[in-house]
Each structure stands twice: as C-alpha cells, then as structure tokens.
C-alpha positions as CSV (number, residue, x, y, z in Angstrom):
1,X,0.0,0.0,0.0
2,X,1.3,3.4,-1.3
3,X,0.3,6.4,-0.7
4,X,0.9,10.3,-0.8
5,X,0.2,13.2,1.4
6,X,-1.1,16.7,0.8
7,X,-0.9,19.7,2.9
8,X,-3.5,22.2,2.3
9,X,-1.7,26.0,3.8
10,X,-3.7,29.1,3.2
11,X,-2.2,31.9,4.1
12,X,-5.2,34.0,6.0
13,X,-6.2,33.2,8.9
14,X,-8.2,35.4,11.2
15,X,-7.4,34.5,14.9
16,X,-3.0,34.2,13.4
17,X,-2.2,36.1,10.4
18,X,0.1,33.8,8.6
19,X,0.0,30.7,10.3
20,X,1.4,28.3,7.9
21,X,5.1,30.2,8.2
22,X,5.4,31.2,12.0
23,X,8.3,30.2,13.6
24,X,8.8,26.8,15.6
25,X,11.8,26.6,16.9
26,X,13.5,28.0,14.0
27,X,11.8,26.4,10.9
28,X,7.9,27.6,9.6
29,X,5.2,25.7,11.1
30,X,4.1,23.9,7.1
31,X,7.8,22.6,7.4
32,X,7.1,21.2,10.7
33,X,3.8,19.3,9.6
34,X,5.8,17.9,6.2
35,X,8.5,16.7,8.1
36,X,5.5,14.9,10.6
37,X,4.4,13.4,7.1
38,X,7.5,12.4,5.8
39,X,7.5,10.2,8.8
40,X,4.8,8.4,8.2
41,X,6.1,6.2,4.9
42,X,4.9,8.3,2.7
43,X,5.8,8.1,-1.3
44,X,5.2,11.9,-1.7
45,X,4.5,15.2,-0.1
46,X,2.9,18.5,-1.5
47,X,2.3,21.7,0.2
48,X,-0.6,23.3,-1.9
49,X,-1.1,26.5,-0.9
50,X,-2.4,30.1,-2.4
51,X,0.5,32.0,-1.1
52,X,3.9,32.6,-3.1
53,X,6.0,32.9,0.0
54,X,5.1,29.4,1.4
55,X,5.8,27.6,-2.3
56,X,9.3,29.6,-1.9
57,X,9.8,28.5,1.9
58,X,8.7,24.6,0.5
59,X,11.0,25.0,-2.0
60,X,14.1,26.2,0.9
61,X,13.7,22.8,2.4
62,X,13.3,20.8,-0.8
63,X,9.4,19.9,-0.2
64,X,7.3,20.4,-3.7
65,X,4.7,22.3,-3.0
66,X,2.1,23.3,-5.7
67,X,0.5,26.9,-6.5
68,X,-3.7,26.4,-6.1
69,X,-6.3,28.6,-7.0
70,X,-7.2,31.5,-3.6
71,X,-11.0,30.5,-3.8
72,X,-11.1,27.4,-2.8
73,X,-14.0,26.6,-0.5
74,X,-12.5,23.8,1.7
75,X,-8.9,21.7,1.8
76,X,-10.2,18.9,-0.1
77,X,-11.0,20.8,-3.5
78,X,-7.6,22.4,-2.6
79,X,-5.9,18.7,-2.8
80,X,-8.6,17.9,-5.7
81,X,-7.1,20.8,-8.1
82,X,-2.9,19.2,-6.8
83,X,-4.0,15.9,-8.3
84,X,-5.3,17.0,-11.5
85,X,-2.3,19.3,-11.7
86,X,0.1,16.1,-10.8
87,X,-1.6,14.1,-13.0
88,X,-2.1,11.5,-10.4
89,X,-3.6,8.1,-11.0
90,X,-7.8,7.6,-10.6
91,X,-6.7,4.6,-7.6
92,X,-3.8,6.4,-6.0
93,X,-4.3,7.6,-2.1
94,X,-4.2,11.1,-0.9
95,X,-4.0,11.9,2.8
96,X,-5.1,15.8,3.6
97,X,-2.7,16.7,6.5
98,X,-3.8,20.4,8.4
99,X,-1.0,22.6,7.7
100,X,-1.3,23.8,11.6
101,X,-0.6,20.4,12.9
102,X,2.9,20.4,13.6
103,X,2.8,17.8,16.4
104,X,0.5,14.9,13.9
105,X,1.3,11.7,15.2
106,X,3.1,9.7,11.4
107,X,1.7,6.8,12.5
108,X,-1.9,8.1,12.5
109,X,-1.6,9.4,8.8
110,X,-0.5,5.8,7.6
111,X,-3.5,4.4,9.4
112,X,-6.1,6.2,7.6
113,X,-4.5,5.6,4.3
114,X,-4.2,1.8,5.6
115,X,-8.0,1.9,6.2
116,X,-9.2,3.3,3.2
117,X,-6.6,1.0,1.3
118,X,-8.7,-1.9,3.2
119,X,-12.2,-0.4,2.4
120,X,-14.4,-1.9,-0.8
121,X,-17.4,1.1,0.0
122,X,-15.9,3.6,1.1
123,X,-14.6,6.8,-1.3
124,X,-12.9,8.3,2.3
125,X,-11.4,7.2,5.4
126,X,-10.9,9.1,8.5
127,X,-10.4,8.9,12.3
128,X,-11.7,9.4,15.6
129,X,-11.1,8.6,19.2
130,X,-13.3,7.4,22.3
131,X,-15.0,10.6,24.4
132,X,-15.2,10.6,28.2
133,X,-16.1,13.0,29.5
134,X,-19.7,14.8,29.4
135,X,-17.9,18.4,28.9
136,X,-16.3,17.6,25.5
137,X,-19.6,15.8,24.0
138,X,-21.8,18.7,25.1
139,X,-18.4,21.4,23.3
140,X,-19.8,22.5,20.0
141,X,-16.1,23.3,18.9
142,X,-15.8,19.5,19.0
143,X,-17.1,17.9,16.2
144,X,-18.8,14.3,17.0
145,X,-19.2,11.2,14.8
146,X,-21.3,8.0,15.0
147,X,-20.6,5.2,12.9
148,X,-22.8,2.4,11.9
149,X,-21.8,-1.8,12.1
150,X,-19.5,-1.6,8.9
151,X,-17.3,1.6,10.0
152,X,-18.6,3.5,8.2
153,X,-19.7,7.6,9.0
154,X,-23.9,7.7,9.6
155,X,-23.0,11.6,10.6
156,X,-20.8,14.0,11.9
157,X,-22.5,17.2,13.6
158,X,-21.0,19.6,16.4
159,X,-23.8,18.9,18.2
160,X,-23.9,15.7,21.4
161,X,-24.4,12.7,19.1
162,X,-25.7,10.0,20.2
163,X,-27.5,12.3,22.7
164,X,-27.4,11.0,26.1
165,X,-31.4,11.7,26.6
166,X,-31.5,9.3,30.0
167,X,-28.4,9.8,33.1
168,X,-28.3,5.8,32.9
169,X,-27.5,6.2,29.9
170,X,-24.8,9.4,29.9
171,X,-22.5,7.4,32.3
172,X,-21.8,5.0,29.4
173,X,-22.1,6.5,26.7
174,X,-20.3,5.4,23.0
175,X,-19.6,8.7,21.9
176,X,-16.5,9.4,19.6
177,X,-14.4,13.1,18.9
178,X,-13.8,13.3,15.2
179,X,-9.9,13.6,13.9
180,X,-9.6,15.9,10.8
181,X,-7.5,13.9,8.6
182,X,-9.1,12.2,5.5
183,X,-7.4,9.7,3.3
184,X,-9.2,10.1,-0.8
185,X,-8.8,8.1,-3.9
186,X,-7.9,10.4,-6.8
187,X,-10.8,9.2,-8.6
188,X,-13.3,10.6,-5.9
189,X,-11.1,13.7,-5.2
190,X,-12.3,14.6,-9.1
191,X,-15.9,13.9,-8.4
192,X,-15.9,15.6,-5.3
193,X,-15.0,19.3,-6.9
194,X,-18.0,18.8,-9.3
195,X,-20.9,18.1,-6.0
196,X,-23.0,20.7,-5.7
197,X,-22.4,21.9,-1.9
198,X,-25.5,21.1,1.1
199,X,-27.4,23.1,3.5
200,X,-26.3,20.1,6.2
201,X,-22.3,21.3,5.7
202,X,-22.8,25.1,5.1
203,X,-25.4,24.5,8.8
204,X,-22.6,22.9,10.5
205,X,-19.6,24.4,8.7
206,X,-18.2,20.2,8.0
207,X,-17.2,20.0,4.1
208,X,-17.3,15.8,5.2
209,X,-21.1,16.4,5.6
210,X,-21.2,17.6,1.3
211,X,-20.3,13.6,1.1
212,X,-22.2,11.4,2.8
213,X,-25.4,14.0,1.5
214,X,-24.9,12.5,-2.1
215,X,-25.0,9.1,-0.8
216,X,-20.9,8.4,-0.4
217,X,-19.4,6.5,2.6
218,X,-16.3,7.6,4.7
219,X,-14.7,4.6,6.6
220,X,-13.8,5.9,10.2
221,X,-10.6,4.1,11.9
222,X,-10.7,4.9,15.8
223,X,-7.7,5.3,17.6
224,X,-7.0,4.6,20.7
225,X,-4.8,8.0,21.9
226,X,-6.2,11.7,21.6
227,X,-4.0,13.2,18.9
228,X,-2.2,16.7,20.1
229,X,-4.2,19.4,19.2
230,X,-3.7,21.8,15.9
231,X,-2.4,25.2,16.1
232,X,-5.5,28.0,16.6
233,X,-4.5,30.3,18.7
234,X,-1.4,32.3,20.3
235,X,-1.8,30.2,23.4
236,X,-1.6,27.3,20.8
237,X,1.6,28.0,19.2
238,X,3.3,29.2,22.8
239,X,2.7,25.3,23.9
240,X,4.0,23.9,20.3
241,X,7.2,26.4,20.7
242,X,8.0,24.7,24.0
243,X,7.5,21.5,23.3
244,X,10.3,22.0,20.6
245,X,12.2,23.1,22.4
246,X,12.4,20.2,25.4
C-alpha cells in the first residue's frame, strides 16, 4: 500500500495572520507538519497552498509544493485541483494533512491511508477517538461522529451525538471526537469538486457532511490515543514552541 500526502496551507487566517510560516523553533510551522508526514512512509508530499512565499519556503527545504487557486471553498478541493495538476492516478491515495498540525502523530496518517486501502465502500477514510467525559460531547467546537456496524460515518455534527437523553445512559455512553485527517482516492477527489455543496455542511460548517449528502461513505478508523491538538490560537503556538524546544 502506497500512498501520498497533501498539505492544504492558506495563508489568511483570522485568529494568526500567517499561520502556515510562523516560527517553531526555527523552521515555519508547514515545514514542521511535512517533516511529521514524511514520517509516516509516505511516497510523496505536496504543500498546496495560495500564497507565493510558502511555495518559496517549500522549496528552501526541498518539499514540492504546488501553486492552487485562492478561492477554494475547503482543503479537499484544494488537494482535488494538486491531483489534477500532478496528474495523479484515478486509484492512487491522498492523505489531507492540516498545515497547523505540527505535532501529527506519522503513525496516524499511515492508518487512515491503511484503512481506506482496506475499504471496498468507502470513497474516504478518516479517524476518531473514544470521548469521556460529558464536557467535550456537550463542546460545540468539537465535532462528534457516530458510525454504523460496517465503520462506516452515519453523521458527523457539532452537536452531542448519540444524545445521552437518559443519566443511565450518559455514564456509558459510545460517543467518539472526530480527527480531521481524510485519506481520498484520486478518482473521488475529481468527483468531489464537481458536487454541488449542502445546506447540512454550510449548517454545521463540515465539508465531510457535502459527502455522505450524495450518498458516499467515509470509513472511520478509531484510535486509541487523543492526537495533540492543531495550532488555533497564540496560546496554541506558545505550547508547540516549548515543546520543541524540550
């Protein structure tokens, strides 16, 4: 099983103008997350970004990146417009790393490529991991999935699902946190920029959502560890710095 990763890197970003090039301990943070992916047993990695500066930066450490169109609505027409550029095969696989995930376990990214390699339904694989605690269920800035007998995605919302209704119930409940890393076959990477986008994504702000609407399935591998967080905020970035530096 082969496969090749993509990092999507915009340059805006409201809450940390920039993001994709601040510093971590002396390399960019995009330089951080490829070297992450290069980890992971990769046969290639792209940057594709919108932004000049970060395809010269790529280029400074000898990572390919790729120039994409600035309007992009989501990460995954991003990657869509790299493969057609590329020319990459219909049956390759195409992992979408977060360009502000400097600390991405490698092992987690061959996983979902692993999965999806494995999967005869699904068009997309992705992850998630076990929640325990009410708090984080009931956060709308964490974004739930539930998953039916196959592995397979029935929905991913921001909003408690399955919702605990009885107290019974709530002390053990199945719920699972959503990882945002896909794996995509080429093939559906080109279909995918021609669906016409939902009212259930644009309501919950999930691009994943656009999928399973036409009638696609997304295998889900859960994992057993919490993956470190991505890079948001100031505090964010002030943890990642340290942690370099140990």
């Amino acid at each position: 099983m082969t496969f090749k990763v993509v990092i999507p890197a915009r340059y805006a970003s409201t809450r940390l103008p920039g993001k994709p090039l601040l510093d971590i301990a002396g390399k960019p943070m995009v330089i951080r997350v490829a070297e992450q992916a290069a980890k992971s047993g990769a046969s290639e990695i792209v940057i594709a970004t919108d932004f000049e500066k970060i395809s010269q930066v790529a280029a400074q450490h000898d990572i390919k990146a790729v120039m994409t169109h600035i309007d992009h609505a989501s990460g995954t027409e991003r990657i869509a417009e790299v493969a057609q550029k590329l020319s990459w095969s219909d049956g390759d696989i195409v992992v979408n790393v977060q360009g502000d995930e400097p600390l991405i376990e490698p092992a987690l990214i061959a996983e979902v490529a692993q999965h999806l390699a494995n999967s005869k339904d699904a068009v997309m694989a992705t992850a998630c991991h076990a929640i325990h605690d009410e708090a984080a269920l009931l956060n709308s800035n964490i974004v739930k999935v539930v998953i039916d007998a196959h592995g397979n995605a029935l929905y991913f919302s921001r909003a408690p699902i399955p919702y605990p209704r009885d107290d019974v119930y709530k002390n053990n409940i199945q719920a699972y946190r959503h990882i945002g890393i896909y794996a995509y076959r080429v093939g559906f990477l080109k279909q995918y920029a021609e669906l016409a986008s939902t009212e259930l994504e644009k309501i919950e702000s999930l691009e994943q959502l656009r999928v399973l609407h036409h009638g696609y399935k997304i295998g889900v591998t859960i994992t057993r560890n919490a993956p470190a967080s991505g890079v948001d905020t100031q505090e964010d970035l002030d943890y990642v710095r340290r942690l370099f530096l140990i």
